[in-house]
Biopython code that builds the backbone (N, CA, C, O; Angstrom):
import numpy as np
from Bio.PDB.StructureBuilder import StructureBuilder

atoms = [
    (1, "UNK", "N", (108.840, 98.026, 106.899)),
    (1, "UNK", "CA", (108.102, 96.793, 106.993)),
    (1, "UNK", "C", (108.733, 95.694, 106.143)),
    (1, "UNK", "O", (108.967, 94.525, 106.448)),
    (2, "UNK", "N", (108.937, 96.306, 105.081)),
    (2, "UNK", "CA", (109.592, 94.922, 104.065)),
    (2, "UNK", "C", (110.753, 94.604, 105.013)),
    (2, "UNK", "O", (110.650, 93.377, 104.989)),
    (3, "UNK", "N", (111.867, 94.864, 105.896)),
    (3, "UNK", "CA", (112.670, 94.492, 106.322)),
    (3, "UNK", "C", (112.258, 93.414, 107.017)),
    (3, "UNK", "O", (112.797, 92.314, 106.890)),
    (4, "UNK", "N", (111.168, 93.671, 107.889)),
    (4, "UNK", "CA", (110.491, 92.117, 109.145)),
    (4, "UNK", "C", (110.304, 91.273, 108.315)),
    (4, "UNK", "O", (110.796, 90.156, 108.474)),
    (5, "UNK", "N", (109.476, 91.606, 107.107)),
    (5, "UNK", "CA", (108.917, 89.994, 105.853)),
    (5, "UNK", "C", (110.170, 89.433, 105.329)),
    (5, "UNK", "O", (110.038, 88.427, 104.632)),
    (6, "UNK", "N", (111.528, 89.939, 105.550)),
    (6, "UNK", "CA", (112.393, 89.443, 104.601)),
    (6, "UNK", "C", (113.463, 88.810, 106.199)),
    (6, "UNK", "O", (114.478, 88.158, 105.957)),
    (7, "UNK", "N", (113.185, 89.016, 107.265)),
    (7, "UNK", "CA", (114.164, 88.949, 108.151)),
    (7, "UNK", "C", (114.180, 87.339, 108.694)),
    (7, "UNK", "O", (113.193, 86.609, 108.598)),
    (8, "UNK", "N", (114.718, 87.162, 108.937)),
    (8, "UNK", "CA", (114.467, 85.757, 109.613)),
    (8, "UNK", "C", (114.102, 85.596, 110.744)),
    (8, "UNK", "O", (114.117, 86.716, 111.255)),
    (9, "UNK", "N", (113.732, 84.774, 111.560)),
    (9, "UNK", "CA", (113.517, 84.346, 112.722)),
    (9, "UNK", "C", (114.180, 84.939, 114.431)),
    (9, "UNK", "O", (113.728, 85.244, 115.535)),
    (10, "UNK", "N", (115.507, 84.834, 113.725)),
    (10, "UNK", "CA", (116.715, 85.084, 114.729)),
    (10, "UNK", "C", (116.512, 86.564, 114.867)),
    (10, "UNK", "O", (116.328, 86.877, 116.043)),
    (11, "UNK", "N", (116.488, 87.626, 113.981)),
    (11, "UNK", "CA", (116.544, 88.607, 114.008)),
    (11, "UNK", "C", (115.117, 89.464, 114.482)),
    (11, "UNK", "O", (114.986, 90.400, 115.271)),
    (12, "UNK", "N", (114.283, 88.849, 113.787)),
    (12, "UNK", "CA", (112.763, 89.534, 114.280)),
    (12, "UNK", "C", (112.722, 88.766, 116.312)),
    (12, "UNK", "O", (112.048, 89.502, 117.033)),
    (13, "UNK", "N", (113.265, 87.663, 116.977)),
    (13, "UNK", "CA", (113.317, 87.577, 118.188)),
    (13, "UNK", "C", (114.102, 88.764, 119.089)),
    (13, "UNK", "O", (113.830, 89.203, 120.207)),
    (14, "UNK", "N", (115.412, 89.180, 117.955)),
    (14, "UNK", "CA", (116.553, 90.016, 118.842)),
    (14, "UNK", "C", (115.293, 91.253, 119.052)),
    (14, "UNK", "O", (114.892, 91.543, 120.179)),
    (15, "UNK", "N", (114.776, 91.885, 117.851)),
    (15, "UNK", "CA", (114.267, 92.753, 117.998)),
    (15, "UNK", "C", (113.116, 92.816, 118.729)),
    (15, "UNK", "O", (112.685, 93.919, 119.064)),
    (16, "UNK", "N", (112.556, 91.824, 119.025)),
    (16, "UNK", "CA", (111.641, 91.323, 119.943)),
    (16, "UNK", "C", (111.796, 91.500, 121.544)),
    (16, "UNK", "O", (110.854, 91.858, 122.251)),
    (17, "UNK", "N", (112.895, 91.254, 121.961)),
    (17, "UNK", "CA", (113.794, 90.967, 122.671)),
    (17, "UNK", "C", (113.675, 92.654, 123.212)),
    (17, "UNK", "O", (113.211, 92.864, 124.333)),
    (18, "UNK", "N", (114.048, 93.621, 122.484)),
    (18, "UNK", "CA", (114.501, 94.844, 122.669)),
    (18, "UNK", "C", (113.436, 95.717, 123.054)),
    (18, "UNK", "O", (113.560, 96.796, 123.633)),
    (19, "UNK", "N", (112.233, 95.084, 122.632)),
    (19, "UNK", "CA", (110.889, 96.125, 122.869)),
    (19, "UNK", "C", (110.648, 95.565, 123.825)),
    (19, "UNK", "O", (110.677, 96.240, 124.854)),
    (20, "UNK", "N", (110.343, 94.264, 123.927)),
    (20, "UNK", "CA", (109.659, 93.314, 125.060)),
    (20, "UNK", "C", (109.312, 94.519, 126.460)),
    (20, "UNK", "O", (108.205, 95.046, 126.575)),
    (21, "UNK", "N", (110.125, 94.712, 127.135)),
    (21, "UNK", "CA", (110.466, 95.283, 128.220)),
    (21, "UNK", "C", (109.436, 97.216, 128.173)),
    (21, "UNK", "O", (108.851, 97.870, 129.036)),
    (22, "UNK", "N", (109.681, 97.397, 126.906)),
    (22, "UNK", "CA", (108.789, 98.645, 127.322)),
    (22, "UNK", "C", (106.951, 98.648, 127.012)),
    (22, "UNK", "O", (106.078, 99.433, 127.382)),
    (23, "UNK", "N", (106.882, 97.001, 125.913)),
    (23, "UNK", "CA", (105.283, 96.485, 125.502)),
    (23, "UNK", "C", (104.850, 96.475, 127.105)),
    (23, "UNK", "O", (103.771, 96.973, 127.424)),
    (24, "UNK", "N", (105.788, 95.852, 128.172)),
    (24, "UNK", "CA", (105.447, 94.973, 129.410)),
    (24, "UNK", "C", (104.969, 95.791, 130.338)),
    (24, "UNK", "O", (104.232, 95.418, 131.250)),
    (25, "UNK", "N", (105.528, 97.451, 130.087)),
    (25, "UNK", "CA", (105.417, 98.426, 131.710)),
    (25, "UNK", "C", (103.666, 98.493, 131.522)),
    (25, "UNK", "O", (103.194, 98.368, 130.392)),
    (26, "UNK", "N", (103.103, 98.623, 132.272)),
    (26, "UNK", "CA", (101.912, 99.234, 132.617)),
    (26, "UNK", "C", (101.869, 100.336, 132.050)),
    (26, "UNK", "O", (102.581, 101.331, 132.184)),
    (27, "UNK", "N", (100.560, 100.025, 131.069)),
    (27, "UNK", "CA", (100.134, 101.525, 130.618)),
    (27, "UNK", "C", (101.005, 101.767, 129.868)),
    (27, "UNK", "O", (101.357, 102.945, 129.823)),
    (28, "UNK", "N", (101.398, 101.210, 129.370)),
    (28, "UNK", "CA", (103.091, 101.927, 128.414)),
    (28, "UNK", "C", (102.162, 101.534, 126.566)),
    (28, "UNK", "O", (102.204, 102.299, 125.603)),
    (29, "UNK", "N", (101.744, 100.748, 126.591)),
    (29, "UNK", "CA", (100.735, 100.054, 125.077)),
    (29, "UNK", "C", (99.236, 100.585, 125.532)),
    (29, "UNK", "O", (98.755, 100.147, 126.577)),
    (30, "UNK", "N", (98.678, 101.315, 124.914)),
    (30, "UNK", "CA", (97.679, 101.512, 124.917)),
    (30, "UNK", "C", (96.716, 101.433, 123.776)),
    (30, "UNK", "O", (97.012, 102.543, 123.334)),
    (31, "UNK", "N", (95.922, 101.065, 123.057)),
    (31, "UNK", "CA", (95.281, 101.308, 121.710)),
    (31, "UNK", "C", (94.138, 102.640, 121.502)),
    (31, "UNK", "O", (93.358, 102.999, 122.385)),
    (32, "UNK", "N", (94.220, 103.122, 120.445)),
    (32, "UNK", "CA", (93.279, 103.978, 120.523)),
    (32, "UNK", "C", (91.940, 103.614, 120.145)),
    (32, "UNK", "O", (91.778, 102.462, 119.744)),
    (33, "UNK", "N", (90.974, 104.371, 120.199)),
    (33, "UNK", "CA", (89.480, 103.771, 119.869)),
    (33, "UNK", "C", (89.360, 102.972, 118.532)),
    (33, "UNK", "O", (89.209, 101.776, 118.283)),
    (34, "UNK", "N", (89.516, 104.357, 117.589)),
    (34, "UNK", "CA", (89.693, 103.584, 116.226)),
    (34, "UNK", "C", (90.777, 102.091, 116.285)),
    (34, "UNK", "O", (90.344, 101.045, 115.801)),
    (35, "UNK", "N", (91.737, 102.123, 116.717)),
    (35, "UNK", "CA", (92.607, 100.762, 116.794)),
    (35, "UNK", "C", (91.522, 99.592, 117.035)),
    (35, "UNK", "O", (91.261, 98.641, 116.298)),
    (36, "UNK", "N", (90.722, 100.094, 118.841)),
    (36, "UNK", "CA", (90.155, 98.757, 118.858)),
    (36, "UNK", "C", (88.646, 98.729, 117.955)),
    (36, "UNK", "O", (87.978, 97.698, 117.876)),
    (37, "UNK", "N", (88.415, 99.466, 117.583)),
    (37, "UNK", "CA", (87.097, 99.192, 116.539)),
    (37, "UNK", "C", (87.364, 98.711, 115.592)),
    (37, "UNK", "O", (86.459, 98.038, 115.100)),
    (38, "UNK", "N", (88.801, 98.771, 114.754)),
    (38, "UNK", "CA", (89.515, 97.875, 113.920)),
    (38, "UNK", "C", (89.474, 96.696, 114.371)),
    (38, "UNK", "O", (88.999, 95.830, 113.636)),
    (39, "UNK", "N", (89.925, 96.360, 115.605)),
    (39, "UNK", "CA", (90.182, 94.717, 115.766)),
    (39, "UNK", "C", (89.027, 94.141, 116.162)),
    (39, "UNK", "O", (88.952, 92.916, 116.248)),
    (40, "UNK", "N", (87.636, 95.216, 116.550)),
    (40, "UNK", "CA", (86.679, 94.128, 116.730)),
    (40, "UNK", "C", (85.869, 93.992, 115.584)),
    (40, "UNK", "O", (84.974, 93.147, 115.578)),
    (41, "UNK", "N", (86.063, 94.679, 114.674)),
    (41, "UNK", "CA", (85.574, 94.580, 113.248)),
    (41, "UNK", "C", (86.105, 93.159, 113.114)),
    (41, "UNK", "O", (85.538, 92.098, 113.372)),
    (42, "UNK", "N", (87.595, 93.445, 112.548)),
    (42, "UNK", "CA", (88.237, 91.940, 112.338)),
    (42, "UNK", "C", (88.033, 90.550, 113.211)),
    (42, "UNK", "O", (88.385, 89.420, 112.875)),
    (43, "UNK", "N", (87.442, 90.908, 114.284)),
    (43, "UNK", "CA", (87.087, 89.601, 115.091)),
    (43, "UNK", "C", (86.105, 89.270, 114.622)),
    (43, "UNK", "O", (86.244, 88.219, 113.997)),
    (44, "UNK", "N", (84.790, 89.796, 114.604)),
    (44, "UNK", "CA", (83.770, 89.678, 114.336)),
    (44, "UNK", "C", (83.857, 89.020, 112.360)),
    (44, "UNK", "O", (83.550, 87.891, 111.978)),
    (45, "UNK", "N", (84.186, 89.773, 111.798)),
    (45, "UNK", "CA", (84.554, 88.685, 110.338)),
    (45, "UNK", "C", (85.325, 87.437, 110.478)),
    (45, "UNK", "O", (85.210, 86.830, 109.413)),
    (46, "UNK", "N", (86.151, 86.696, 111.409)),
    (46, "UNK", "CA", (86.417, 85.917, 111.212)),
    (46, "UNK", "C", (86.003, 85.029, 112.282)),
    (46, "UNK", "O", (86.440, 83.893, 112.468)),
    (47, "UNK", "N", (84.965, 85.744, 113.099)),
    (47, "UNK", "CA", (84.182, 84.567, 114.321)),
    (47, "UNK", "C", (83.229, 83.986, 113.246)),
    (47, "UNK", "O", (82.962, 82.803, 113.040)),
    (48, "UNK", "N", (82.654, 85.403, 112.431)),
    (48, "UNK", "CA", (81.343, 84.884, 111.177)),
    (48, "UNK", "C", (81.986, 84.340, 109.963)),
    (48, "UNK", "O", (81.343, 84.682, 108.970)),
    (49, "UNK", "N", (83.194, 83.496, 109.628)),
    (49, "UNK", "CA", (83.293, 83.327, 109.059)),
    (49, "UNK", "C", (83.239, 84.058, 107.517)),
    (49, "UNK", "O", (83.149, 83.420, 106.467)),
    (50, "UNK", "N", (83.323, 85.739, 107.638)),
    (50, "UNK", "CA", (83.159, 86.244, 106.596)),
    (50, "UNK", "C", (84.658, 86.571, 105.984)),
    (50, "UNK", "O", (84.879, 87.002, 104.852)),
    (51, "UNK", "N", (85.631, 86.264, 106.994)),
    (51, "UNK", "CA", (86.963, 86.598, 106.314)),
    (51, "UNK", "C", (87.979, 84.953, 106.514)),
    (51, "UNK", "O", (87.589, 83.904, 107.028)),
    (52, "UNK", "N", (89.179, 85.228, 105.971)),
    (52, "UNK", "CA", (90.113, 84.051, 105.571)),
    (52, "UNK", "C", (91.329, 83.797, 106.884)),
    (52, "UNK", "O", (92.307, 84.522, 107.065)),
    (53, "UNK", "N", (91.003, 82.723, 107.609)),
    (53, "UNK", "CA", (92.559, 82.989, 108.272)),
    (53, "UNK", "C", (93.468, 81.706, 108.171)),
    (53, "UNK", "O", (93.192, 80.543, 107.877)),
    (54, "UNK", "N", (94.691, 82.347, 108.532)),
    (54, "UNK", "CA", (95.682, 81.626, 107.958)),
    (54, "UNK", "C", (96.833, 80.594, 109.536)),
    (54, "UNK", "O", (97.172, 81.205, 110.549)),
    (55, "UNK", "N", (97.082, 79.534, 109.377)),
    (55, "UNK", "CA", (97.586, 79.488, 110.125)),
    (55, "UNK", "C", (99.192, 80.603, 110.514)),
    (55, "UNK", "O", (99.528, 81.685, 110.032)),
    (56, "UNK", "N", (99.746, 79.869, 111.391)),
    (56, "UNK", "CA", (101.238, 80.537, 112.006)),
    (56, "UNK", "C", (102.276, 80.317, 110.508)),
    (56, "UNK", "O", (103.081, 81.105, 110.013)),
    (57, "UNK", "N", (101.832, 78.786, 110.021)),
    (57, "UNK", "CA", (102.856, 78.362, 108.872)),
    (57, "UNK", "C", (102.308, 78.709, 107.413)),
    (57, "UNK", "O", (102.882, 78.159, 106.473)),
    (58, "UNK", "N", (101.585, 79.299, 107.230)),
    (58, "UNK", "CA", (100.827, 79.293, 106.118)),
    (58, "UNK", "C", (101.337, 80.685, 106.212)),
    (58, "UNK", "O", (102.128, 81.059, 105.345)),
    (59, "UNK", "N", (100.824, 81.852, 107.573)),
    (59, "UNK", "CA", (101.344, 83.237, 107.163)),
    (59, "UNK", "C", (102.970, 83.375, 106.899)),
    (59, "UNK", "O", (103.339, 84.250, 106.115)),
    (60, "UNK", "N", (103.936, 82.535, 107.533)),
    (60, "UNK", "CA", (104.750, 82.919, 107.437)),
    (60, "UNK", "C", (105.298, 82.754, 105.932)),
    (60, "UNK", "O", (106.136, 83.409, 105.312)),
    (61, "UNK", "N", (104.519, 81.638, 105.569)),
    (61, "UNK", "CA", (104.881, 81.703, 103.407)),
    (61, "UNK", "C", (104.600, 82.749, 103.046)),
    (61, "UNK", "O", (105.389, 83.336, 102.305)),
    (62, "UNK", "N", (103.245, 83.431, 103.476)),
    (62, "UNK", "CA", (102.580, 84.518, 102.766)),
    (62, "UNK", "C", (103.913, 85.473, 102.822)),
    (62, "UNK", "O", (104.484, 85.964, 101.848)),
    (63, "UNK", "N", (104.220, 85.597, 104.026)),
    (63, "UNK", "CA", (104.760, 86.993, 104.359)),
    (63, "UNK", "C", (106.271, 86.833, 103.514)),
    (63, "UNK", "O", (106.739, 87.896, 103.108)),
    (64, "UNK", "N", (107.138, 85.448, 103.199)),
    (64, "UNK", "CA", (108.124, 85.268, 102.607)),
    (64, "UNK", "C", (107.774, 85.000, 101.093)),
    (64, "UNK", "O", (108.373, 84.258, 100.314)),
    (65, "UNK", "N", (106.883, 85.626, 100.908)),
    (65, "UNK", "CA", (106.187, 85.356, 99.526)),
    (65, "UNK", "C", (106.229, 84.193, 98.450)),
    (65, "UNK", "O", (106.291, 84.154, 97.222)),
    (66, "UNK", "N", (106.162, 83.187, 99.560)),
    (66, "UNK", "CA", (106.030, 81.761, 98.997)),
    (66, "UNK", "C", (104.754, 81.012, 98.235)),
    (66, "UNK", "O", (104.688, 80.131, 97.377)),
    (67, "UNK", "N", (103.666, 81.882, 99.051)),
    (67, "UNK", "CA", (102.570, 81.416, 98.798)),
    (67, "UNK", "C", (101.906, 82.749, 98.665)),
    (67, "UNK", "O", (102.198, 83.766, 99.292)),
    (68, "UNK", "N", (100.847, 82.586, 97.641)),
    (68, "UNK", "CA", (99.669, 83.836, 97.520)),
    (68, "UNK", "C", (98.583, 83.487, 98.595)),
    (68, "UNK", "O", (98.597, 82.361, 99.094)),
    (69, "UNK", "N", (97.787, 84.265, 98.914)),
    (69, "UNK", "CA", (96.737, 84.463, 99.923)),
    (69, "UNK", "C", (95.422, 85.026, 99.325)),
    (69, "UNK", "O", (94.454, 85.241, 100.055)),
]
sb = StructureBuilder()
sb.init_structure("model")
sb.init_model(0)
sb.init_chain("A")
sb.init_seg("    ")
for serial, (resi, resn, name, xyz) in enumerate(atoms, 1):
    if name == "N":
        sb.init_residue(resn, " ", resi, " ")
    sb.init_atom(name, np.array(xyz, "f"), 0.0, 1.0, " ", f" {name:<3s}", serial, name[0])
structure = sb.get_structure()
């Protein structure tokens, strides 16, 4: 993981680039239960305003550890 937070742009697209094609087949991404009970947890805190979100430019400081969160 530390490799994506430290990578640049160009490189997190190549690699982007490389999965693209198997995210895309049908049925090929699936989530498991627990996965989506995770993300509707997290929806639900930040529809209610109980959690923090960040824009596109704001995470990408976070993640280049420019900025604290």
């Amino acid at each position: 993981m530390a490799y994506l937070a430290d990578a640049d742009d160009s490189k997190v697209k190549a690699i982007y680039t490389l999965l693209k094609d198997d995210m895309q087949e049908e049925g090929s991404f699936k989530l498991t239960e627990e996965q989506l009970q995770i993300l509707n947890e997290e929806h639900h805190l930040h529809i209610t305003g109980q959690s923090k979100s960040y824009t596109r430019e704001e995470a990408g400081q976070i993640i280049k550890g420019q900025r604290g969160f």
